[in-house]
PQR file with spaces between the fields and no chain letter, atoms N, CA, C, O and H, PARSE charges and radii, in Angstrom:
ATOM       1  N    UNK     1      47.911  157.160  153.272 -0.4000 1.5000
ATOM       2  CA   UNK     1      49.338  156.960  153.159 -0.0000 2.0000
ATOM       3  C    UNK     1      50.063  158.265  153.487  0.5500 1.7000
ATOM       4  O    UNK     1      49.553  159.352  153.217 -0.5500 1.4000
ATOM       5  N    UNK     2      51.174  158.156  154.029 -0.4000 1.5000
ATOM       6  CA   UNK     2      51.979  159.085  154.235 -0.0000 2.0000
ATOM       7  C    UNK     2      53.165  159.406  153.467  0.5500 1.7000
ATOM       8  O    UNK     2      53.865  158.394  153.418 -0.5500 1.4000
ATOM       9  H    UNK     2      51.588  157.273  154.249  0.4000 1.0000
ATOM      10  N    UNK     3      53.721  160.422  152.816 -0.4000 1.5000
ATOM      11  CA   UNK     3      54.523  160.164  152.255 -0.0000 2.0000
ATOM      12  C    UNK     3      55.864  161.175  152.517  0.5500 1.7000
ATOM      13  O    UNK     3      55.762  162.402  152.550 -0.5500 1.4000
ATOM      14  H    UNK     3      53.153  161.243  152.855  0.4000 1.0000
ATOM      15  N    UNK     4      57.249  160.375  152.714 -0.4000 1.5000
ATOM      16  CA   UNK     4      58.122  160.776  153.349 -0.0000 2.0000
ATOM      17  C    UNK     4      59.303  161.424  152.353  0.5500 1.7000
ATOM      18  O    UNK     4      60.035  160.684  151.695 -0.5500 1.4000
ATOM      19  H    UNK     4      57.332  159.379  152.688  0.4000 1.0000
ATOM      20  N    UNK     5      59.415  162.915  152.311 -0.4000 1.5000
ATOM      21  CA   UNK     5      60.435  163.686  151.412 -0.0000 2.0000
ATOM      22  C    UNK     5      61.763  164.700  151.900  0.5500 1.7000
ATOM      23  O    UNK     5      61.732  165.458  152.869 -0.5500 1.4000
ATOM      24  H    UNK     5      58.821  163.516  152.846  0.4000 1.0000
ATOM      25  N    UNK     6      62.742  164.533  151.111 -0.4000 1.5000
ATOM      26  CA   UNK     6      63.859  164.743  151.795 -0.0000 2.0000
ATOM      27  C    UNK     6      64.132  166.173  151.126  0.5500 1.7000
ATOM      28  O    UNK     6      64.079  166.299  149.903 -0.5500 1.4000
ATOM      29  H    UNK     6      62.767  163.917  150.324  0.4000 1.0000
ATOM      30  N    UNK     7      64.480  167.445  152.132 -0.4000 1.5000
ATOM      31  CA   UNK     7      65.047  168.616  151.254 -0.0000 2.0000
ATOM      32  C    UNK     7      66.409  168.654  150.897  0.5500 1.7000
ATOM      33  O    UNK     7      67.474  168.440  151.475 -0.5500 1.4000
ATOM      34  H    UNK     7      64.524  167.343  153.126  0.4000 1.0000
ATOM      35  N    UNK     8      66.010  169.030  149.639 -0.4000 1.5000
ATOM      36  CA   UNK     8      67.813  169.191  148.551 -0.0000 2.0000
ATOM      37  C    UNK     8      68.027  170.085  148.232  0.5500 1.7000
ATOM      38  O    UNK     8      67.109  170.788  148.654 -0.5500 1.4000
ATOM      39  H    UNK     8      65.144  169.204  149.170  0.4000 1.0000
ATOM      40  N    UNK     9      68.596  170.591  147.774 -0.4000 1.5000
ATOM      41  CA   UNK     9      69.073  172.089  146.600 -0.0000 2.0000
ATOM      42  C    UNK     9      68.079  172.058  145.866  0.5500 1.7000
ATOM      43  O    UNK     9      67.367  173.009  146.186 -0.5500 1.4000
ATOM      44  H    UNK     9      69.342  170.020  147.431  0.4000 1.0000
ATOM      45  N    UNK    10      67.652  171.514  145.089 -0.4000 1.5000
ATOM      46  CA   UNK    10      66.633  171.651  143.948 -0.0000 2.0000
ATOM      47  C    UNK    10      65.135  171.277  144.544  0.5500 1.7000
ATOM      48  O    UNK    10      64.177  171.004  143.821 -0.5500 1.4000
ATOM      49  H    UNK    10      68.231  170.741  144.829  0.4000 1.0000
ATOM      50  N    UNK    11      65.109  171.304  145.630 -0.4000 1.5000
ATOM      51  CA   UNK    11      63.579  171.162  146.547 -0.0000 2.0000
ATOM      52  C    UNK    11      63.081  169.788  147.166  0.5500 1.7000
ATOM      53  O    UNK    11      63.846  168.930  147.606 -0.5500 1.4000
ATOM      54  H    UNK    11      65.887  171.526  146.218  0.4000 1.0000
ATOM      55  N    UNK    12      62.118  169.722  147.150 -0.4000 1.5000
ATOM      56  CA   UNK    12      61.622  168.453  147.901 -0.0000 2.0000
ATOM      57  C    UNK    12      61.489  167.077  147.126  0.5500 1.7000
ATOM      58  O    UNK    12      60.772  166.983  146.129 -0.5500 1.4000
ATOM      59  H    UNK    12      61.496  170.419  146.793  0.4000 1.0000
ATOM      60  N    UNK    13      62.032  166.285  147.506 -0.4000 1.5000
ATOM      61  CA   UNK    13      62.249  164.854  146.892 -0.0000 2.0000
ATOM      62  C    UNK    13      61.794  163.446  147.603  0.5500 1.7000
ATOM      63  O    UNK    13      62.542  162.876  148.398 -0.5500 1.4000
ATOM      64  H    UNK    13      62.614  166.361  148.315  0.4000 1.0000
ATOM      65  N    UNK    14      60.786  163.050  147.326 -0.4000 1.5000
ATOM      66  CA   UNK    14      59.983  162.013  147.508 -0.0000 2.0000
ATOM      67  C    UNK    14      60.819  160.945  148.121  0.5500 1.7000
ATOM      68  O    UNK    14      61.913  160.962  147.557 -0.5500 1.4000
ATOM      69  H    UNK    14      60.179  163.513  146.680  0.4000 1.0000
ATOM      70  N    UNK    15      60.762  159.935  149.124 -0.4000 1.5000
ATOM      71  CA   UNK    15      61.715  159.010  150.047 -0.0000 2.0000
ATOM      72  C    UNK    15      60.578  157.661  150.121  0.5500 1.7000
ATOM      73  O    UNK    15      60.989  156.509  150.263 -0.5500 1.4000
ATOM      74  H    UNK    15      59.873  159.921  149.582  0.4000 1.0000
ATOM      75  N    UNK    16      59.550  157.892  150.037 -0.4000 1.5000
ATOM      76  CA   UNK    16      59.028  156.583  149.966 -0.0000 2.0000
ATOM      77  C    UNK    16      57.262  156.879  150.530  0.5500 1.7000
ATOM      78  O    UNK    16      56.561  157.849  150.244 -0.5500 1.4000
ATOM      79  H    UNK    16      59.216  158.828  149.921  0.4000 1.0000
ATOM      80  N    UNK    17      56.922  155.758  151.344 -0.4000 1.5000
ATOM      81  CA   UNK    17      55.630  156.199  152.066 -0.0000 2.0000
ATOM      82  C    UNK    17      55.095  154.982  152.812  0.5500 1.7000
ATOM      83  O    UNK    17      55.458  153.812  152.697 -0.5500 1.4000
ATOM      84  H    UNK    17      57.492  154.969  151.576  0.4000 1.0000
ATOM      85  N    UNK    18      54.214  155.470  153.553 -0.4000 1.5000
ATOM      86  CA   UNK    18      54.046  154.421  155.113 -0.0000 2.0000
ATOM      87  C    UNK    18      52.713  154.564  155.205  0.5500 1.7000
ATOM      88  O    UNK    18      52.294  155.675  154.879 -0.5500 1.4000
ATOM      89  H    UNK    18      53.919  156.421  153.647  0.4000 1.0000
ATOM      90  N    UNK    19      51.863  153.707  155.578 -0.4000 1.5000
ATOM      91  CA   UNK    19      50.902  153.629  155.922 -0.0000 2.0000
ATOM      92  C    UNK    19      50.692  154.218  157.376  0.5500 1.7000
ATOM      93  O    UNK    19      49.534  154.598  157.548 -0.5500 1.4000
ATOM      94  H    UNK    19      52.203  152.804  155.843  0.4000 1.0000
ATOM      95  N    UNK    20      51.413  154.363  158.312 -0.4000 1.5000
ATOM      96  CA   UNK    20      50.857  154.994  159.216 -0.0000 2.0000
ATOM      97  C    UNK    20      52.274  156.263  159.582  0.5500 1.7000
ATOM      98  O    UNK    20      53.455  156.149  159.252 -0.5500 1.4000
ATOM      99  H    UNK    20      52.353  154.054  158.172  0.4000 1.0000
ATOM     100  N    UNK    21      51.580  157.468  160.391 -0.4000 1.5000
ATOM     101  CA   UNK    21      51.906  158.411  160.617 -0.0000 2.0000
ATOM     102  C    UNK    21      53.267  158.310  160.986  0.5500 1.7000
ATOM     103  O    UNK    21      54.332  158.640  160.465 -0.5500 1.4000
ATOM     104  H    UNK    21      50.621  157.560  160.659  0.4000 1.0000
ATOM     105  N    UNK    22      52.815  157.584  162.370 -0.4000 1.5000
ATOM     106  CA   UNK    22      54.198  157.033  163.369 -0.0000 2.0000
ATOM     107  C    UNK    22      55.335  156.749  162.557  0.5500 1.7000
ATOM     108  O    UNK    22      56.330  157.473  162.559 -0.5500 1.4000
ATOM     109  H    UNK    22      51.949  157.316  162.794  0.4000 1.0000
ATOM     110  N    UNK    23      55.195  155.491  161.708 -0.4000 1.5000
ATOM     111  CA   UNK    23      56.248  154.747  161.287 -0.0000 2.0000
ATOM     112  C    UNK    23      56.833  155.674  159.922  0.5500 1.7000
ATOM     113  O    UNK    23      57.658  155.021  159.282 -0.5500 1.4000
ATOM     114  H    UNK    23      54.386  154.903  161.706  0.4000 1.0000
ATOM     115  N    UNK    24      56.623  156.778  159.470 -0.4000 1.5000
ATOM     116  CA   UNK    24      56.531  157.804  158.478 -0.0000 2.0000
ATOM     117  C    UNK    24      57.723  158.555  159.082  0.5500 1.7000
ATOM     118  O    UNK    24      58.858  158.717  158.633 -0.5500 1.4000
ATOM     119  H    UNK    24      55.953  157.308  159.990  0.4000 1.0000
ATOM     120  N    UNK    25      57.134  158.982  160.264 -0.4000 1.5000
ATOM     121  CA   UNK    25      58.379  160.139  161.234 -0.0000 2.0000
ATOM     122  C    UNK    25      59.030  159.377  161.869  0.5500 1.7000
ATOM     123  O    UNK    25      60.029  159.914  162.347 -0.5500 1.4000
ATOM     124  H    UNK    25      56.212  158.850  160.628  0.4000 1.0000
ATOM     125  N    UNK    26      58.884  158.038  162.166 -0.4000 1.5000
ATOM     126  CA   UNK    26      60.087  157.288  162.904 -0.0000 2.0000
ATOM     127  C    UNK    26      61.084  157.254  161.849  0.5500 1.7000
ATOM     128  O    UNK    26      62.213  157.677  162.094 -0.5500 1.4000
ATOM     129  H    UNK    26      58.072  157.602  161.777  0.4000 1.0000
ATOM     130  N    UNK    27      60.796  156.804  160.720 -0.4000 1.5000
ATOM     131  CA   UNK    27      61.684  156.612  159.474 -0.0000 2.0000
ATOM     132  C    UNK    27      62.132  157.277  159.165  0.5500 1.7000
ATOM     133  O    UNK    27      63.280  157.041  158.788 -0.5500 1.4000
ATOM     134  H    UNK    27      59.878  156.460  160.521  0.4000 1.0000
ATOM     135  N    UNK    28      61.590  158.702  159.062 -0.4000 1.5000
ATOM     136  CA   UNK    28      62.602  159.866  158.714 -0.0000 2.0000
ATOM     137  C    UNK    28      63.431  160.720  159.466  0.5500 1.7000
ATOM     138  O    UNK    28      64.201  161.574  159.028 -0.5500 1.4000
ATOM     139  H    UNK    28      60.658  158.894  159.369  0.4000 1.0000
ATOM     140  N    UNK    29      63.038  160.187  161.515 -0.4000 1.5000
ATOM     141  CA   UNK    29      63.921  160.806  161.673 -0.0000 2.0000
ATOM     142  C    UNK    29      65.329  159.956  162.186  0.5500 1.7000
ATOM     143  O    UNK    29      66.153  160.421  162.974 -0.5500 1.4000
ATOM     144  H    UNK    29      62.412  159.493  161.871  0.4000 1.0000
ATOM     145  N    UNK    30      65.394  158.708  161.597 -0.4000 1.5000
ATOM     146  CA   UNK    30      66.091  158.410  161.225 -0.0000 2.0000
ATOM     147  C    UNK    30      67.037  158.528  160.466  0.5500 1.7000
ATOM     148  O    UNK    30      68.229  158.378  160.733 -0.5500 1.4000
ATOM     149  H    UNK    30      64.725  158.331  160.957  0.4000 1.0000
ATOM     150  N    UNK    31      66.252  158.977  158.853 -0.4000 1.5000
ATOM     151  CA   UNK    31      67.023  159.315  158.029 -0.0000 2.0000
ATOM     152  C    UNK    31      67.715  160.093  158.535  0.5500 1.7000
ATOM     153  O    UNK    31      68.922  159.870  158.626 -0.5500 1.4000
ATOM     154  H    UNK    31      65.283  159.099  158.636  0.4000 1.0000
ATOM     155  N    UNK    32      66.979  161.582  159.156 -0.4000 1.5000
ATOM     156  CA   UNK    32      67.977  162.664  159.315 -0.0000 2.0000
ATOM     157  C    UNK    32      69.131  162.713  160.135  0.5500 1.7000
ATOM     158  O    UNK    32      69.940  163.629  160.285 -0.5500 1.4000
ATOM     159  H    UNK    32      65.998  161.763  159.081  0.4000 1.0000
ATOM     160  N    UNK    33      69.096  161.959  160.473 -0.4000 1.5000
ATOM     161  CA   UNK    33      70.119  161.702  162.052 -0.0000 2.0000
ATOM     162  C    UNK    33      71.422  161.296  160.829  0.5500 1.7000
ATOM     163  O    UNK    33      72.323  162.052  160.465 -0.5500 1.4000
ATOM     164  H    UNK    33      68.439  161.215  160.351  0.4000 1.0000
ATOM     165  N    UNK    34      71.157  159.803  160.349 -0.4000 1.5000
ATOM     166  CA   UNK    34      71.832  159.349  159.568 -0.0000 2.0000
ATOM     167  C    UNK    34      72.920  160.704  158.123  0.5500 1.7000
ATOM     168  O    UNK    34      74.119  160.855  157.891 -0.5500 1.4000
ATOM     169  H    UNK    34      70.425  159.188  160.645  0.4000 1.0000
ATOM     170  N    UNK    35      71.923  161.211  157.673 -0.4000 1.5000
ATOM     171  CA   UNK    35      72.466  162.356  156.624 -0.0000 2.0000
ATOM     172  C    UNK    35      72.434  163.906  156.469  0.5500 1.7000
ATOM     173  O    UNK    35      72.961  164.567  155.575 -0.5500 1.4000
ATOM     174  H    UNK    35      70.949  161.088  157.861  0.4000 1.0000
ATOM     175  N    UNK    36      71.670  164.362  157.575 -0.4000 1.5000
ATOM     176  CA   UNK    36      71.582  165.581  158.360 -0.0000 2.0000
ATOM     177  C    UNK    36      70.215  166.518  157.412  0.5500 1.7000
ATOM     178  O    UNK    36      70.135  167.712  157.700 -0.5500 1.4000
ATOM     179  H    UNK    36      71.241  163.825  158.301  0.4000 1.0000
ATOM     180  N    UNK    37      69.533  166.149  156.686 -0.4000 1.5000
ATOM     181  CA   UNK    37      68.689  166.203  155.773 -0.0000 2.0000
ATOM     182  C    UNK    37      67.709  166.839  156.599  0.5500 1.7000
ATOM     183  O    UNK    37      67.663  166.454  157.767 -0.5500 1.4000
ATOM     184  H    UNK    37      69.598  165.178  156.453  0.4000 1.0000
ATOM     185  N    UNK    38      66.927  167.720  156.239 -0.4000 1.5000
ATOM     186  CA   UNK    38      65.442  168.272  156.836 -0.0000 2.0000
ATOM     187  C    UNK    38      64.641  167.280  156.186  0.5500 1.7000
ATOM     188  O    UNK    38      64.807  167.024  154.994 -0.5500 1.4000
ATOM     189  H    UNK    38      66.965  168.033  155.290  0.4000 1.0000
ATOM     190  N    UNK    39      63.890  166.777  156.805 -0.4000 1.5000
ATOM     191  CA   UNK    39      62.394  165.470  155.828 -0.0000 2.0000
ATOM     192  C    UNK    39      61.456  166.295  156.590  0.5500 1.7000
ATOM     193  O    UNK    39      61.570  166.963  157.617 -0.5500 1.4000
ATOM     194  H    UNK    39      63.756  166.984  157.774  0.4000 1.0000
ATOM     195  N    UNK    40      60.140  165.960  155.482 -0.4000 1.5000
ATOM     196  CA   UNK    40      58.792  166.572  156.262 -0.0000 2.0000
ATOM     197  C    UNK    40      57.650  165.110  155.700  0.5500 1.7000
ATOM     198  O    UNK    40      57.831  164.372  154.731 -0.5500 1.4000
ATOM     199  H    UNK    40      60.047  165.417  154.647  0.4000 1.0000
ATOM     200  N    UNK    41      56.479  165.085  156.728 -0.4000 1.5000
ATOM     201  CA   UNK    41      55.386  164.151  156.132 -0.0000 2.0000
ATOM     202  C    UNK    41      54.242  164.650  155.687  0.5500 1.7000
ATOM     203  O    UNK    41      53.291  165.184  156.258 -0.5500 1.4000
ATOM     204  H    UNK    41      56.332  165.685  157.514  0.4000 1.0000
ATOM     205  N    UNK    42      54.512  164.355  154.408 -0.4000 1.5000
ATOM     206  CA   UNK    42      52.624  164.715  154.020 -0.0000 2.0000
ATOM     207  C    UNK    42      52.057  163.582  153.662  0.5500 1.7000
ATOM     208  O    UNK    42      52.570  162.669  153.014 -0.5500 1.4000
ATOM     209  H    UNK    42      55.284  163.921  153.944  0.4000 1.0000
ATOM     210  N    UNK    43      50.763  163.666  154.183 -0.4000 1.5000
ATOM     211  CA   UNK    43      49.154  162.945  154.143 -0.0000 2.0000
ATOM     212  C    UNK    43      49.152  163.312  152.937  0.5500 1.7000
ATOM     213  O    UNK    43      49.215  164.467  152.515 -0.5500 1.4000
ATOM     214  H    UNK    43      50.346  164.407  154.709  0.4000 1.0000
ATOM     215  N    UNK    44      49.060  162.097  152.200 -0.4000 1.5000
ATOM     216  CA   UNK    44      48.497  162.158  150.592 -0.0000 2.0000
ATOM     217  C    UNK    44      47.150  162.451  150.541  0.5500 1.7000
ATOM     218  O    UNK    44      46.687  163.166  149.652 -0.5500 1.4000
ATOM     219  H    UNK    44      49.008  161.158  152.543  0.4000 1.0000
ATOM     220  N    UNK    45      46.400  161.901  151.526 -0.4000 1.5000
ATOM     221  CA   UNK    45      44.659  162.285  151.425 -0.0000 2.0000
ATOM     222  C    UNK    45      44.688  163.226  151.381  0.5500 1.7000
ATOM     223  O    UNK    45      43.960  163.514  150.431 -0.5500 1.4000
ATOM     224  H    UNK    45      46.777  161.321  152.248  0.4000 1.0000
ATOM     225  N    UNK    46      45.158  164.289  151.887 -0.4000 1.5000
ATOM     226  CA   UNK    46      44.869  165.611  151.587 -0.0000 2.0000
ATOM     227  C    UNK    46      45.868  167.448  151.361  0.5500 1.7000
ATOM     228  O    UNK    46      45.689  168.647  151.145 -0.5500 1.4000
ATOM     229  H    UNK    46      45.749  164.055  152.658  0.4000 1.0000
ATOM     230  N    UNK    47      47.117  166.192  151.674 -0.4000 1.5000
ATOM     231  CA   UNK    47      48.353  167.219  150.742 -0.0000 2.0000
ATOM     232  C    UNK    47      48.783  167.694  152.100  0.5500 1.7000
ATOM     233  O    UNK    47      49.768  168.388  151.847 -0.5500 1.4000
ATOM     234  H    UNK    47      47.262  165.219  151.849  0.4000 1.0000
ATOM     235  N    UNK    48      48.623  167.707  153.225 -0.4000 1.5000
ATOM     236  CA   UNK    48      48.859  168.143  154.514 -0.0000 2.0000
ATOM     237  C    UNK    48      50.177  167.917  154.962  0.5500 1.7000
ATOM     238  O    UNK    48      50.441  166.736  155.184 -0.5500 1.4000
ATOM     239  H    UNK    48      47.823  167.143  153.430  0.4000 1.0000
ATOM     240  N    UNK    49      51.268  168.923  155.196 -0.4000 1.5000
ATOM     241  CA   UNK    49      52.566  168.710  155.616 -0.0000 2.0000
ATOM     242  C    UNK    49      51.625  168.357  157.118  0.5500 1.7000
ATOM     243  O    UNK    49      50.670  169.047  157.475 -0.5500 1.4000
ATOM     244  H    UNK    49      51.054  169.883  155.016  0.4000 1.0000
ATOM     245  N    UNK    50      52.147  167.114  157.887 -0.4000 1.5000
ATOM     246  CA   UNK    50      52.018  166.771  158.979 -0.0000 2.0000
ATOM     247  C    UNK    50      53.358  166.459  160.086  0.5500 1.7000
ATOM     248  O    UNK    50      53.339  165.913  161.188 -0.5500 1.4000
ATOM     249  H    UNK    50      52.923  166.553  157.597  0.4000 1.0000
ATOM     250  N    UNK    51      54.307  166.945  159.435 -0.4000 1.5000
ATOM     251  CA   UNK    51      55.498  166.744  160.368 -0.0000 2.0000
ATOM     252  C    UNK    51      56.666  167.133  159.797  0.5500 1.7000
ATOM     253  O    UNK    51      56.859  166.883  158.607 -0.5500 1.4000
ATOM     254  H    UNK    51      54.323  167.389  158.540  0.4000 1.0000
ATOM     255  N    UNK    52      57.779  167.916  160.692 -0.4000 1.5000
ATOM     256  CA   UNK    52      58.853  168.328  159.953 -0.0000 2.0000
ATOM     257  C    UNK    52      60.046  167.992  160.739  0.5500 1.7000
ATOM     258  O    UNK    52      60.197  168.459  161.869 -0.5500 1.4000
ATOM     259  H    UNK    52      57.622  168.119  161.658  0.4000 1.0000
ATOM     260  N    UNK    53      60.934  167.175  160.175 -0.4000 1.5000
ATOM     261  CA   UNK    53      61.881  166.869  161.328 -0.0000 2.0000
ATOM     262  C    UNK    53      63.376  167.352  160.664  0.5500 1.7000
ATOM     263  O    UNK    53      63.686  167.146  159.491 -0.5500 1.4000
ATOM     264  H    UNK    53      60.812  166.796  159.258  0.4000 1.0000
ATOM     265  N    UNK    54      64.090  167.925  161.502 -0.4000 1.5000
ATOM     266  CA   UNK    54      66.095  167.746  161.353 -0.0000 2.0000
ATOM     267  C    UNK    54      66.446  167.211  162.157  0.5500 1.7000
ATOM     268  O    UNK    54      65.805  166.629  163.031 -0.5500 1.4000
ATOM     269  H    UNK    54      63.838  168.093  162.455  0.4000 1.0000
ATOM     270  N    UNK    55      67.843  167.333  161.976 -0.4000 1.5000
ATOM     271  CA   UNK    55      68.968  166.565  162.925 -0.0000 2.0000
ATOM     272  C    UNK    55      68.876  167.674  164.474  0.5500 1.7000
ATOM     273  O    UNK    55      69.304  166.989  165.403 -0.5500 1.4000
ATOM     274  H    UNK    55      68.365  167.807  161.266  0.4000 1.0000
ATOM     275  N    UNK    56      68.729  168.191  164.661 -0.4000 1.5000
ATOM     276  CA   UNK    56      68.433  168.761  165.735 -0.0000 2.0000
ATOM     277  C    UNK    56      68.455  167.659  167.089  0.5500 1.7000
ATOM     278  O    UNK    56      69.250  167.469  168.009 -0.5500 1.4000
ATOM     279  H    UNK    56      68.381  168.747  163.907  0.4000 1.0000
ATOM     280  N    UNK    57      66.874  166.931  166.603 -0.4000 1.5000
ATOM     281  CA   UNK    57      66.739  165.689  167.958 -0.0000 2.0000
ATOM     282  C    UNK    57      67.630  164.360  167.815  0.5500 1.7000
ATOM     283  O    UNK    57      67.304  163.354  168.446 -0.5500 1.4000
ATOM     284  H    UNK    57      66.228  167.085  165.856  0.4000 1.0000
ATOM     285  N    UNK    58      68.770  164.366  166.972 -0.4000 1.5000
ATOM     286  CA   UNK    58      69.673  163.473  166.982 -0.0000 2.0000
ATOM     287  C    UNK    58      70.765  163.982  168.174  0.5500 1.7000
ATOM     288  O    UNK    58      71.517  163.157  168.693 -0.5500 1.4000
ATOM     289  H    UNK    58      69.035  165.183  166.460  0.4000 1.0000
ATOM     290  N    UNK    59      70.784  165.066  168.471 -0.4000 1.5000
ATOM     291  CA   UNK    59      71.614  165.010  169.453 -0.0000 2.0000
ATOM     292  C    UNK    59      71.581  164.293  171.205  0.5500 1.7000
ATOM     293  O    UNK    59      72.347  163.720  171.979 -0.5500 1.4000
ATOM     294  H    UNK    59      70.174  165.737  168.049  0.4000 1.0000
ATOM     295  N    UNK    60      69.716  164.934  171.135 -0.4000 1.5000
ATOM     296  CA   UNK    60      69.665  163.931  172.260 -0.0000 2.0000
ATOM     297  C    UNK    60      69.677  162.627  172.130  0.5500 1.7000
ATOM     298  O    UNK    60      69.590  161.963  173.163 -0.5500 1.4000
ATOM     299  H    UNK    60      69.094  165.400  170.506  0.4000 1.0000
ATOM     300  N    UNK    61      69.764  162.092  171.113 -0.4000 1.5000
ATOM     301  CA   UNK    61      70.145  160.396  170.994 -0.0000 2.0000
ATOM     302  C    UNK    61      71.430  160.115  170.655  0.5500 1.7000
ATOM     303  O    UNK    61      71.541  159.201  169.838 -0.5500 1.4000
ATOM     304  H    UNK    61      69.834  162.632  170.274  0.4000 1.0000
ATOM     305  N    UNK    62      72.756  160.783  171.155 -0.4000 1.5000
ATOM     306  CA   UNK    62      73.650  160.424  170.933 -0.0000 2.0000
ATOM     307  C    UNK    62      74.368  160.541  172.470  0.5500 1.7000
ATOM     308  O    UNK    62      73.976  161.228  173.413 -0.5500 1.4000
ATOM     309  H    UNK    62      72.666  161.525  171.819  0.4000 1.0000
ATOM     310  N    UNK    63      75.660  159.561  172.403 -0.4000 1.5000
ATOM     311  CA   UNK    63      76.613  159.180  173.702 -0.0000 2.0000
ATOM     312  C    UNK    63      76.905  160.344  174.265  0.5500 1.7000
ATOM     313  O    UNK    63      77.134  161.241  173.455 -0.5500 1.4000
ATOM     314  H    UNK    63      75.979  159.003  171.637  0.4000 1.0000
ATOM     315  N    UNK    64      76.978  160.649  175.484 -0.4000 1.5000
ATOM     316  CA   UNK    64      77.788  161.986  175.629 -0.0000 2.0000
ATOM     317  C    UNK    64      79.006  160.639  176.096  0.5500 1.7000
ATOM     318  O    UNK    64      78.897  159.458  176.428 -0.5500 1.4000
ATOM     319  H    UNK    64      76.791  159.920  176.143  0.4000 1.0000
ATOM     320  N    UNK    65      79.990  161.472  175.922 -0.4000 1.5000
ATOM     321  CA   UNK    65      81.707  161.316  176.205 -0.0000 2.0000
ATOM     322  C    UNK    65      82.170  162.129  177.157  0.5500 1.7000
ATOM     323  O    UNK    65      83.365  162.117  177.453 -0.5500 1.4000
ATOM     324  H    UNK    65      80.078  162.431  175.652  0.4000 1.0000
């Protein structure tokens, strides 16, 4: 399982968890787009931050005007 946590002021806060990798970082970088939040994924099997995403790559998914 993967499990997906959002950074706050008071540190890292648990968002849920996914059975696979993909759908872990698709979901969160969702979130971040949505609330501008840094999320990272860790592998519960073995405590492993495996991904760190911000709003950064929300820009290339937005309209240019």
């Amino acid at each position: 399982m993967f499990l997906i946590q959002a950074l706050h002021s008071d540190g890292w806060r648990s968002q849920g968890t996914f059975r696979l990798e993909y759908w872990a970082c698709l979901e969160a970088q969702t979130r971040s787009c949505s609330d501008g939040r840094t999320y990272r994924i860790v592998n519960q099997e073995n405590q492993a931050v495996v991904c760190m995403l911000d709003n950064s790559s929300c820009k290339a998914l937005s309209p240019l005007h």
